[in-house]
mmCIF file of the N, C-alpha and C atoms, coordinates in Angstrom:
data_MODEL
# 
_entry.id   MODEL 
# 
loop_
_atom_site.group_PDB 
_atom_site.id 
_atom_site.type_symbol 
_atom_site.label_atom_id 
_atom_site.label_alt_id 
_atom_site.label_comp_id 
_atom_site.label_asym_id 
_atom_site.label_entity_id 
_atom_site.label_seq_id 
_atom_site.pdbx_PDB_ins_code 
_atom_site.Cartn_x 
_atom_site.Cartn_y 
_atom_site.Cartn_z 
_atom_site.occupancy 
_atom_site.B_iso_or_equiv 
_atom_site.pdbx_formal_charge 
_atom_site.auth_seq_id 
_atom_site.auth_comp_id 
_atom_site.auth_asym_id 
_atom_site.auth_atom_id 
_atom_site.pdbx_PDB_model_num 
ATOM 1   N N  . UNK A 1 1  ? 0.576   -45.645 9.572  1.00 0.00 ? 1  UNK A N  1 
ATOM 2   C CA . UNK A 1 1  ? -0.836  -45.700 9.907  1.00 0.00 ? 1  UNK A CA 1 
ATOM 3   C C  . UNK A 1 1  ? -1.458  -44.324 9.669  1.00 0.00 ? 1  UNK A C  1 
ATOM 4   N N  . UNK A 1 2  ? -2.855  -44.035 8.977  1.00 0.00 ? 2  UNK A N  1 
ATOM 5   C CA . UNK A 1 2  ? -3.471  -43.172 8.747  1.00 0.00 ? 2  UNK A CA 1 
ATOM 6   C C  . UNK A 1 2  ? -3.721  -42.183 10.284 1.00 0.00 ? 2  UNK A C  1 
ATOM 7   N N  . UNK A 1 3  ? -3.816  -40.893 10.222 1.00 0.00 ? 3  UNK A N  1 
ATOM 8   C CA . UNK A 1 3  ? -4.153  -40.449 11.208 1.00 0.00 ? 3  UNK A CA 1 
ATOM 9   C C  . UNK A 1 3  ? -5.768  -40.740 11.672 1.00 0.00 ? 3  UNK A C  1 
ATOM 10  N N  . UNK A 1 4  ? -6.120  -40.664 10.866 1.00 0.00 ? 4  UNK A N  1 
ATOM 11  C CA . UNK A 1 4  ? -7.850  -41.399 11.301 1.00 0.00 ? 4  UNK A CA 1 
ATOM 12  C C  . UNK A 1 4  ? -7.994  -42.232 11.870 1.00 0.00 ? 4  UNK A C  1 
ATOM 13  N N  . UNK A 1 5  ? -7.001  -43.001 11.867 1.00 0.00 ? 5  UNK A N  1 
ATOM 14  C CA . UNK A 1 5  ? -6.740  -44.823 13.126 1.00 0.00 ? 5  UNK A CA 1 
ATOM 15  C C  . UNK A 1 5  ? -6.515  -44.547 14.144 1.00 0.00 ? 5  UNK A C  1 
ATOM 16  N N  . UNK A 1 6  ? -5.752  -43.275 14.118 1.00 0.00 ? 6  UNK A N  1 
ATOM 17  C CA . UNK A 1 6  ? -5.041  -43.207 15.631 1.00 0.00 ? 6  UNK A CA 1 
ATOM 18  C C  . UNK A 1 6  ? -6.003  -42.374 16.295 1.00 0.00 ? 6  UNK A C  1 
ATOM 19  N N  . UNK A 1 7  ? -5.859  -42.645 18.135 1.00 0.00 ? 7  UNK A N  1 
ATOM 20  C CA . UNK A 1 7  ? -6.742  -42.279 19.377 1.00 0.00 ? 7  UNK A CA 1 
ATOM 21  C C  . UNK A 1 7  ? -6.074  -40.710 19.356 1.00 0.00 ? 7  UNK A C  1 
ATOM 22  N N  . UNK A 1 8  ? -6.481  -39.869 20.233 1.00 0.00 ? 8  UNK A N  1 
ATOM 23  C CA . UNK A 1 8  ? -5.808  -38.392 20.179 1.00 0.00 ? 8  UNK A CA 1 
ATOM 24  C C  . UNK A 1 8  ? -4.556  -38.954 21.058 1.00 0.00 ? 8  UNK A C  1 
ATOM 25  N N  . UNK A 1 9  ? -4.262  -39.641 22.009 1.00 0.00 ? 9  UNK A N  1 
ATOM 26  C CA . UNK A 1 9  ? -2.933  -39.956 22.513 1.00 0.00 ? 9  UNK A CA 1 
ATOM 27  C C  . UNK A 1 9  ? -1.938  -40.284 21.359 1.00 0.00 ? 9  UNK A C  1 
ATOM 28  N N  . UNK A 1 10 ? -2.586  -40.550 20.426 1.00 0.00 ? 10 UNK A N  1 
ATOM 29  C CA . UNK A 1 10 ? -1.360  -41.204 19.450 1.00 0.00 ? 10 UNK A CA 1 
ATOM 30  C C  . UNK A 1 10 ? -0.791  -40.429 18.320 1.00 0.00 ? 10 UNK A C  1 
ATOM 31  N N  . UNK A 1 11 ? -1.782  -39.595 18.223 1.00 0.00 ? 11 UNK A N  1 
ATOM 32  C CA . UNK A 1 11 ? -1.831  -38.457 17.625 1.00 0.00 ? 11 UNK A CA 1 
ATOM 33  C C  . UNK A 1 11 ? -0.799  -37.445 18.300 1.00 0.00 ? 11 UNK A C  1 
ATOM 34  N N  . UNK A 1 12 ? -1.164  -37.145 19.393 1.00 0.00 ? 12 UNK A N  1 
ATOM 35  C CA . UNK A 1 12 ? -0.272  -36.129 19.991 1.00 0.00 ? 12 UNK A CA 1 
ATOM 36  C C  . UNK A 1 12 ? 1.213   -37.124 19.820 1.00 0.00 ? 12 UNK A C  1 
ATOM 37  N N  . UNK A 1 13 ? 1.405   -37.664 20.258 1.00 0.00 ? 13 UNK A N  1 
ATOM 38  C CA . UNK A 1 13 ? 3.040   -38.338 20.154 1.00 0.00 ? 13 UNK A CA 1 
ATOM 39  C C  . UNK A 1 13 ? 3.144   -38.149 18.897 1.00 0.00 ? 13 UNK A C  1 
ATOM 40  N N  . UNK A 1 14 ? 2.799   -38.025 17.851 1.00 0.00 ? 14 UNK A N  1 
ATOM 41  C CA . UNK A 1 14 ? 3.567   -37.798 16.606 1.00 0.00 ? 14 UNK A CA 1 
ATOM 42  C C  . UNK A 1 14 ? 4.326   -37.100 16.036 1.00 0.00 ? 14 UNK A C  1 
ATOM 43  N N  . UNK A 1 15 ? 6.257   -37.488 15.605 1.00 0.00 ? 15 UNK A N  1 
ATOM 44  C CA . UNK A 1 15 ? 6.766   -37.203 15.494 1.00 0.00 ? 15 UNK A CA 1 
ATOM 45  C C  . UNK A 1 15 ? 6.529   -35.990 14.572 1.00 0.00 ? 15 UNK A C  1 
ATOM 46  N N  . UNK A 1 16 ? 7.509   -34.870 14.342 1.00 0.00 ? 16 UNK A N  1 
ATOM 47  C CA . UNK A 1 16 ? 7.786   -33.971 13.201 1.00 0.00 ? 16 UNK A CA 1 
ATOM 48  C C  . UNK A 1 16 ? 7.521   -34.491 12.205 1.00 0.00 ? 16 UNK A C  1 
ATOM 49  N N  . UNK A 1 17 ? 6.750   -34.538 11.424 1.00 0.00 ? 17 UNK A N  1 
ATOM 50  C CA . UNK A 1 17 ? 6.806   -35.224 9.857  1.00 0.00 ? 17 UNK A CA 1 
ATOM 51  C C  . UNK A 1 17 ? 7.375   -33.882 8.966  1.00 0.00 ? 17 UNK A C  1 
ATOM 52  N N  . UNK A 1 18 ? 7.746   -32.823 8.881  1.00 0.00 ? 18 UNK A N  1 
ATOM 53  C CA . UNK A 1 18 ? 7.835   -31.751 8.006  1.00 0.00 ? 18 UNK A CA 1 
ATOM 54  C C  . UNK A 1 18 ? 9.466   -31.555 7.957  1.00 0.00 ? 18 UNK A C  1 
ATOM 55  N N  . UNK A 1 19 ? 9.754   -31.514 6.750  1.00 0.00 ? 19 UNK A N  1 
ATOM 56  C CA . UNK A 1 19 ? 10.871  -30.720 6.709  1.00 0.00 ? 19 UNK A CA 1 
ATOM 57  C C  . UNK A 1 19 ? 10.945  -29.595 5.523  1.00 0.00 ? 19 UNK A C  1 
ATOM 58  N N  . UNK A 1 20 ? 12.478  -28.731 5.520  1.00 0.00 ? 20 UNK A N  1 
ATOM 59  C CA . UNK A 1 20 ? 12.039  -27.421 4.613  1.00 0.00 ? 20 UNK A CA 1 
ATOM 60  C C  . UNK A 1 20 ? 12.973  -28.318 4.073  1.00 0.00 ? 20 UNK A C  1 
ATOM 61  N N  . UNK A 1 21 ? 11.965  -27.292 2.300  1.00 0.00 ? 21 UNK A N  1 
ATOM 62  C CA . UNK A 1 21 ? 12.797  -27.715 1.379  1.00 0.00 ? 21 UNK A CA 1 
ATOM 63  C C  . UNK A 1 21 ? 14.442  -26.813 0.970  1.00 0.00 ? 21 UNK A C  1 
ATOM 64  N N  . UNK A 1 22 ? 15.187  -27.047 0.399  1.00 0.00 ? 22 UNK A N  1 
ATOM 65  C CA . UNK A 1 22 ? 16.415  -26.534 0.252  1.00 0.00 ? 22 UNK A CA 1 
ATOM 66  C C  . UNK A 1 22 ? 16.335  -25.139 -0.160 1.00 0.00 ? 22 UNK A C  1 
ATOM 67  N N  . UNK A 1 23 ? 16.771  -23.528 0.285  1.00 0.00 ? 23 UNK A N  1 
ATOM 68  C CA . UNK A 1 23 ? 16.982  -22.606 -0.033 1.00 0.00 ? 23 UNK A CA 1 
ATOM 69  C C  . UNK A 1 23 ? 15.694  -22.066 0.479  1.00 0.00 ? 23 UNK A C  1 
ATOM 70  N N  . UNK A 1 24 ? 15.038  -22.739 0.815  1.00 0.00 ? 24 UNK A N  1 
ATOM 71  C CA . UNK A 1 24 ? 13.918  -21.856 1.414  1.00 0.00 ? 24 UNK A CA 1 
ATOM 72  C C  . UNK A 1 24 ? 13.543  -20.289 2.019  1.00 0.00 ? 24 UNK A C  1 
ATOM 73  N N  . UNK A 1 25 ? 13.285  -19.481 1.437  1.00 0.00 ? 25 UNK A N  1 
ATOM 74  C CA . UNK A 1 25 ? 13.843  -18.207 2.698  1.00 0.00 ? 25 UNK A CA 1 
ATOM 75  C C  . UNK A 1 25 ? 12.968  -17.198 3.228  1.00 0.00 ? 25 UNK A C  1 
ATOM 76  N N  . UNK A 1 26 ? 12.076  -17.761 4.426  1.00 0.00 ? 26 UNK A N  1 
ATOM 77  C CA . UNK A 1 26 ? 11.005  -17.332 5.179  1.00 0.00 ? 26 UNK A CA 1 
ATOM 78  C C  . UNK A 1 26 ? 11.358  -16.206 6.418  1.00 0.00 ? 26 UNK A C  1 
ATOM 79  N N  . UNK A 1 27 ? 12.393  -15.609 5.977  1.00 0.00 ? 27 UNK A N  1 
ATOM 80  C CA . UNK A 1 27 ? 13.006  -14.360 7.060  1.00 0.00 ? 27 UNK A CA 1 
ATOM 81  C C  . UNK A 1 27 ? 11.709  -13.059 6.975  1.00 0.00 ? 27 UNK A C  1 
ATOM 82  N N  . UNK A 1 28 ? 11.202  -12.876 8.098  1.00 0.00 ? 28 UNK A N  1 
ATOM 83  C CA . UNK A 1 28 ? 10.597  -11.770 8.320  1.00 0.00 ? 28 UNK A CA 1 
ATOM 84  C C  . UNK A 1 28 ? 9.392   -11.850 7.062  1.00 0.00 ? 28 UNK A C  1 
ATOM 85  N N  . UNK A 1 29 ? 8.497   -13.078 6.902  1.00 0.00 ? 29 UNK A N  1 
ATOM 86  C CA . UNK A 1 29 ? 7.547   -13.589 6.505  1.00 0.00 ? 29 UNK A CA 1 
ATOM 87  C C  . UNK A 1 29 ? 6.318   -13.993 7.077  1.00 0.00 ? 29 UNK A C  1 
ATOM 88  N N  . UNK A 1 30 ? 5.235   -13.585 6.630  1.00 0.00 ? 30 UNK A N  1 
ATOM 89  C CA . UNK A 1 30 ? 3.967   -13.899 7.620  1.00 0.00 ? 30 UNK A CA 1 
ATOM 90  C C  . UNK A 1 30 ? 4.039   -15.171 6.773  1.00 0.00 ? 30 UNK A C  1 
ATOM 91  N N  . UNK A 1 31 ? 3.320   -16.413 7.102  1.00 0.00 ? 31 UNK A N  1 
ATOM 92  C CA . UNK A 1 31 ? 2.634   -17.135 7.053  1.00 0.00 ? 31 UNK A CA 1 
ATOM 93  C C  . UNK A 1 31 ? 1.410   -17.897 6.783  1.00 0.00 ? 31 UNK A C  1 
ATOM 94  N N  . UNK A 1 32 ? 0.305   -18.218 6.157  1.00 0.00 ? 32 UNK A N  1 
ATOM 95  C CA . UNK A 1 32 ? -0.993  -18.860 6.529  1.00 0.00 ? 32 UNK A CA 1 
ATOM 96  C C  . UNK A 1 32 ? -1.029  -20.234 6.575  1.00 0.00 ? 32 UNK A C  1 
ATOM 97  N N  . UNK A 1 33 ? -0.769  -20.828 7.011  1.00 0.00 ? 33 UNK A N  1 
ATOM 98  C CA . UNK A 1 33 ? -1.489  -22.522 7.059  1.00 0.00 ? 33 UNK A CA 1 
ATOM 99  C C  . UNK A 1 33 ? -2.847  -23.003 7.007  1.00 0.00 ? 33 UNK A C  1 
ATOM 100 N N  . UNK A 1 34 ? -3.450  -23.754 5.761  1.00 0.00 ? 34 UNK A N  1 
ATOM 101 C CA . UNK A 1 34 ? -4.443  -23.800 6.008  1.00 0.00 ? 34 UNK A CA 1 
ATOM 102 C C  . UNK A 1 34 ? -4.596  -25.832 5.692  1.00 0.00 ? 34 UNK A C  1 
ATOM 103 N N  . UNK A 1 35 ? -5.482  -26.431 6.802  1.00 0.00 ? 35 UNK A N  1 
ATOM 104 C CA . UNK A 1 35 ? -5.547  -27.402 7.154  1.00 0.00 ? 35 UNK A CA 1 
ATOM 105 C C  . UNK A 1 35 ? -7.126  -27.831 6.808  1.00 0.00 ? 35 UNK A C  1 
ATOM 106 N N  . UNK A 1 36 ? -7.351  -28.932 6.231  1.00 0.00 ? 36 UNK A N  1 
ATOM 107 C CA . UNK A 1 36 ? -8.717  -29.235 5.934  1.00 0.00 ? 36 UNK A CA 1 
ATOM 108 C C  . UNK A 1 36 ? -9.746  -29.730 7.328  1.00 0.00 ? 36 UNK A C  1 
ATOM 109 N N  . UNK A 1 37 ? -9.131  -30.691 8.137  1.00 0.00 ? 37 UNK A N  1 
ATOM 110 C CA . UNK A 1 37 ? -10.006 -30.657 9.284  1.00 0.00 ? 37 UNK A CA 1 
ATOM 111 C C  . UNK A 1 37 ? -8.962  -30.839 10.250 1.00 0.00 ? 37 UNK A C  1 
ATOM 112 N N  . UNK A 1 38 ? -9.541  -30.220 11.506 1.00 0.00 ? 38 UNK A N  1 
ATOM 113 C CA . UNK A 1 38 ? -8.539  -30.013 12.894 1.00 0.00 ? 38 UNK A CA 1 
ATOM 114 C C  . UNK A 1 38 ? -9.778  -31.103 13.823 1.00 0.00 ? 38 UNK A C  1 
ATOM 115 N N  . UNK A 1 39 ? -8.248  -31.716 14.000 1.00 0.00 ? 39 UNK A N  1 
ATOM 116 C CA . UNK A 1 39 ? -8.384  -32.717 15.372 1.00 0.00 ? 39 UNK A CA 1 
ATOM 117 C C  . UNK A 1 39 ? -7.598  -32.438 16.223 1.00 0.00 ? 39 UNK A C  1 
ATOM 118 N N  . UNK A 1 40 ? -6.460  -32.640 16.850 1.00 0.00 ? 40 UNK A N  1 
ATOM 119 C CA . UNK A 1 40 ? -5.770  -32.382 17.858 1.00 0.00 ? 40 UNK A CA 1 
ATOM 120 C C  . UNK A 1 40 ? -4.530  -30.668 17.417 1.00 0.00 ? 40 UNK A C  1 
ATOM 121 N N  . UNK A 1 41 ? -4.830  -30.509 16.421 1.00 0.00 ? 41 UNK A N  1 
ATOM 122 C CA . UNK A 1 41 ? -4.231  -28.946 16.069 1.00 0.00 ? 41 UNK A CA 1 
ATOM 123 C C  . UNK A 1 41 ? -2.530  -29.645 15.601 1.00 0.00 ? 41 UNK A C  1 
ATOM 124 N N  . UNK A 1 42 ? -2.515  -31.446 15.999 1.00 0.00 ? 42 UNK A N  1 
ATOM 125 C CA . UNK A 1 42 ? -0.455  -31.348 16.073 1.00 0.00 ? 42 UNK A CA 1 
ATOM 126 C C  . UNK A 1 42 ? -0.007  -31.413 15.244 1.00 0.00 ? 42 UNK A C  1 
ATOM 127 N N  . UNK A 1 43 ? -0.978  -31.561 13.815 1.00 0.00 ? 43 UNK A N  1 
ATOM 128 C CA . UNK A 1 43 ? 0.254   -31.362 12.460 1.00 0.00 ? 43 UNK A CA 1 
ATOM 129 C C  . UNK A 1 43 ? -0.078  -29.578 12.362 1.00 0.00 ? 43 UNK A C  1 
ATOM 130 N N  . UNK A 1 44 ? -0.413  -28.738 12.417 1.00 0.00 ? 44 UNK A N  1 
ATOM 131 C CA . UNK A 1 44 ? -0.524  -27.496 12.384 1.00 0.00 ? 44 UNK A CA 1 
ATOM 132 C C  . UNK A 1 44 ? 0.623   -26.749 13.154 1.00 0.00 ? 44 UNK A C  1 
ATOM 133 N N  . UNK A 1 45 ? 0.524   -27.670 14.232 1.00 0.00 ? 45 UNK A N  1 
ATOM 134 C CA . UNK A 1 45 ? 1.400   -27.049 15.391 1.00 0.00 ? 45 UNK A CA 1 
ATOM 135 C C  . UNK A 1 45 ? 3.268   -27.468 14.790 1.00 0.00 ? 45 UNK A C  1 
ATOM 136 N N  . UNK A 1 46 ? 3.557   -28.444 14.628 1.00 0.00 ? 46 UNK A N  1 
ATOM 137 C CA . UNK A 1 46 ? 4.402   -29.267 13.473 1.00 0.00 ? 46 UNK A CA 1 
ATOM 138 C C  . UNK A 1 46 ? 4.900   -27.834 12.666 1.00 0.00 ? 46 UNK A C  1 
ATOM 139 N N  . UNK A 1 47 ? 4.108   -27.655 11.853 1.00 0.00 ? 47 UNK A N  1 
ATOM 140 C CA . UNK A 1 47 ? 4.257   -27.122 10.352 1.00 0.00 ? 47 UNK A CA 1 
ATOM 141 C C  . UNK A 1 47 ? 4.568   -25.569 11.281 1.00 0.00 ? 47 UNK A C  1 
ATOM 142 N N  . UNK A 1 48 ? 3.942   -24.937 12.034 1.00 0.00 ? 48 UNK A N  1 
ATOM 143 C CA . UNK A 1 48 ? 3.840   -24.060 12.318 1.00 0.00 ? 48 UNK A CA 1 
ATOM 144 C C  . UNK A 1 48 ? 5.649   -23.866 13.376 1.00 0.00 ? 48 UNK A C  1 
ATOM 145 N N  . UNK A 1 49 ? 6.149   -25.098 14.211 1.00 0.00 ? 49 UNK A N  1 
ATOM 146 C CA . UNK A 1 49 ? 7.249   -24.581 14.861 1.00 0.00 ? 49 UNK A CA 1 
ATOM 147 C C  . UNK A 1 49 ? 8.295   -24.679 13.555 1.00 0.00 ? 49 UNK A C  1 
ATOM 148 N N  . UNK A 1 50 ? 8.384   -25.716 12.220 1.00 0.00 ? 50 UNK A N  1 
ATOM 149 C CA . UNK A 1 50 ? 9.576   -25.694 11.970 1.00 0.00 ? 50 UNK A CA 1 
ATOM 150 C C  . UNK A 1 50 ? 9.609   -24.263 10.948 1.00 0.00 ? 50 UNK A C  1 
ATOM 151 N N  . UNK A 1 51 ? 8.448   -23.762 10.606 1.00 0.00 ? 51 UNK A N  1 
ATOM 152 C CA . UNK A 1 51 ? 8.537   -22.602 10.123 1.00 0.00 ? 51 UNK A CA 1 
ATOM 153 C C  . UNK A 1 51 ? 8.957   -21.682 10.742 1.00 0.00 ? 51 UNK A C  1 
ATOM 154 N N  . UNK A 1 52 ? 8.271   -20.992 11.968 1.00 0.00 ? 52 UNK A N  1 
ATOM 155 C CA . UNK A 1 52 ? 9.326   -20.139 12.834 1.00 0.00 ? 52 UNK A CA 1 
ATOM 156 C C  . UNK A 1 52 ? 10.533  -20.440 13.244 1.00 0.00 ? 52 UNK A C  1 
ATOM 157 N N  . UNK A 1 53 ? 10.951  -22.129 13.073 1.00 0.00 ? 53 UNK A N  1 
ATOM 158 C CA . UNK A 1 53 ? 12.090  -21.685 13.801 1.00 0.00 ? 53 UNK A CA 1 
ATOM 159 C C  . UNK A 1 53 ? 13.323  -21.719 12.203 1.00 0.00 ? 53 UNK A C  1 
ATOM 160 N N  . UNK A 1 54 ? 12.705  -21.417 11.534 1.00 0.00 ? 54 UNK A N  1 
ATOM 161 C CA . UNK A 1 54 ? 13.598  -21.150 10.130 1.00 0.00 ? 54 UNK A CA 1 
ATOM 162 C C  . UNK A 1 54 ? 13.243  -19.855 9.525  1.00 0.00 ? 54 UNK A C  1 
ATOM 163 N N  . UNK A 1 55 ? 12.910  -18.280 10.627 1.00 0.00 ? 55 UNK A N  1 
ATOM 164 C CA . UNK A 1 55 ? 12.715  -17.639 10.142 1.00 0.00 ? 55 UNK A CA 1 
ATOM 165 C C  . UNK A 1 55 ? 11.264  -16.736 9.992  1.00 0.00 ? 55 UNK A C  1 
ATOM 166 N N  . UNK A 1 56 ? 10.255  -17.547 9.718  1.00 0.00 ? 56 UNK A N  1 
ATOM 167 C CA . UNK A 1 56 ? 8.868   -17.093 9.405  1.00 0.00 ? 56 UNK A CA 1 
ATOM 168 C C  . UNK A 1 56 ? 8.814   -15.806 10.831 1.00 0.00 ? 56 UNK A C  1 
ATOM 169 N N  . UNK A 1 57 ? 8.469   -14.874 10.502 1.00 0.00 ? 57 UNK A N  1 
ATOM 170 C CA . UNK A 1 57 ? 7.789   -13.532 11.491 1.00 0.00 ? 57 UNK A CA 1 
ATOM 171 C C  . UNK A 1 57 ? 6.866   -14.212 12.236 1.00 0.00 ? 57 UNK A C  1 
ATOM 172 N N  . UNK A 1 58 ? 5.473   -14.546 11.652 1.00 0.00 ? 58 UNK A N  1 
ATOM 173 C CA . UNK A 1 58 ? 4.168   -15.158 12.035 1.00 0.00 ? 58 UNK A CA 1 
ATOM 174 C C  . UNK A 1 58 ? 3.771   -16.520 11.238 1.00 0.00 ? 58 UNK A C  1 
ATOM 175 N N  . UNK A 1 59 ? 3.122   -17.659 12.275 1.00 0.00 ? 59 UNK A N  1 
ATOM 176 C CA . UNK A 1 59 ? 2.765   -17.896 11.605 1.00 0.00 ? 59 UNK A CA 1 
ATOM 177 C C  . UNK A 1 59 ? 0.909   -18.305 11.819 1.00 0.00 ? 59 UNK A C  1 
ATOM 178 N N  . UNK A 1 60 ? 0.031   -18.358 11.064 1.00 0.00 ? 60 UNK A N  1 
ATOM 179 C CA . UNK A 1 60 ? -0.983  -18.164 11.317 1.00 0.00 ? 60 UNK A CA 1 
ATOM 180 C C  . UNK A 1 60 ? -2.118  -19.368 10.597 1.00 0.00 ? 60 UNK A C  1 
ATOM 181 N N  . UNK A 1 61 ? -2.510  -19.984 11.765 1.00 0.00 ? 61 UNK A N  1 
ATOM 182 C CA . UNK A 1 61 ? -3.502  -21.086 11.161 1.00 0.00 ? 61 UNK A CA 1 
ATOM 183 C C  . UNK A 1 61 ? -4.856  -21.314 10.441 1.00 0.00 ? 61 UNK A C  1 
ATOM 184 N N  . UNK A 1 62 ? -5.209  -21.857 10.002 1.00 0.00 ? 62 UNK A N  1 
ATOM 185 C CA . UNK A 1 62 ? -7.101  -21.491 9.299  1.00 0.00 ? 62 UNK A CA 1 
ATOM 186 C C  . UNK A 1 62 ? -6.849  -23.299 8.883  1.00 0.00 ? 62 UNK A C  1 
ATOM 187 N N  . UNK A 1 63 ? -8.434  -23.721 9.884  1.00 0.00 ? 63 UNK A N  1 
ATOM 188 C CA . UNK A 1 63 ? -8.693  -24.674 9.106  1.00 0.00 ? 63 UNK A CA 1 
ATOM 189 C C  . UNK A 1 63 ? -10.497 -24.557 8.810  1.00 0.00 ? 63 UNK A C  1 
ATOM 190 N N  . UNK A 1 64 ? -10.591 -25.882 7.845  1.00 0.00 ? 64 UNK A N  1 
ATOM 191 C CA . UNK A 1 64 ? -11.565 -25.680 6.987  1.00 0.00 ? 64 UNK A CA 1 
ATOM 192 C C  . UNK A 1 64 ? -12.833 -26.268 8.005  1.00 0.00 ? 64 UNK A C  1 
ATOM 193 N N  . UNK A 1 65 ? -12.939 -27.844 8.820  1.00 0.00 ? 65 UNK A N  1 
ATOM 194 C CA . UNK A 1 65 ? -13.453 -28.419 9.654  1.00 0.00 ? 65 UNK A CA 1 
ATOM 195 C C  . UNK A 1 65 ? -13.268 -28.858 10.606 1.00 0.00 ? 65 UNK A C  1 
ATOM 196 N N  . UNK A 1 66 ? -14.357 -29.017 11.843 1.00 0.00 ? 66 UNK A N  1 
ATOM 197 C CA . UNK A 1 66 ? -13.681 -29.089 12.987 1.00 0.00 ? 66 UNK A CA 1 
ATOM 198 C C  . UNK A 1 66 ? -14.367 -30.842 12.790 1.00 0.00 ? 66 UNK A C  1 
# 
């Protein structure tokens, strides 16, 4: 289901969708994420833990619409 269907409750329950790709190597790496429109921040937030926890220094969000 599109995220646009879903209520913000349903939204927030949404699993990890992200994974890294193979050899990846974000050790002592800043970051930017940039997201076209923010609704509940949880795919940002998503993208943003499995990156730190594989390394990334910072990581730092920018989206385009609220």
């Amino acid at each position: 289901m599109p995220q646009s269907k879903k209520d913000r409750q349903a939204r927030l329950r949404t699993p990890q969708p992200f994974k890294m790709a193979p050899n990846t190597i974000l050790a002592g790496r800043r970051v930017l994420l940039v997201d076209d429109i923010y609704t509940t921040g949880r795919t940002m937030r998503h993208a943003a833990t499995l990156l730190l926890e594989n390394g990334a220094k910072s990581v730092t969000g920018l989206t385009l619409a609220r």
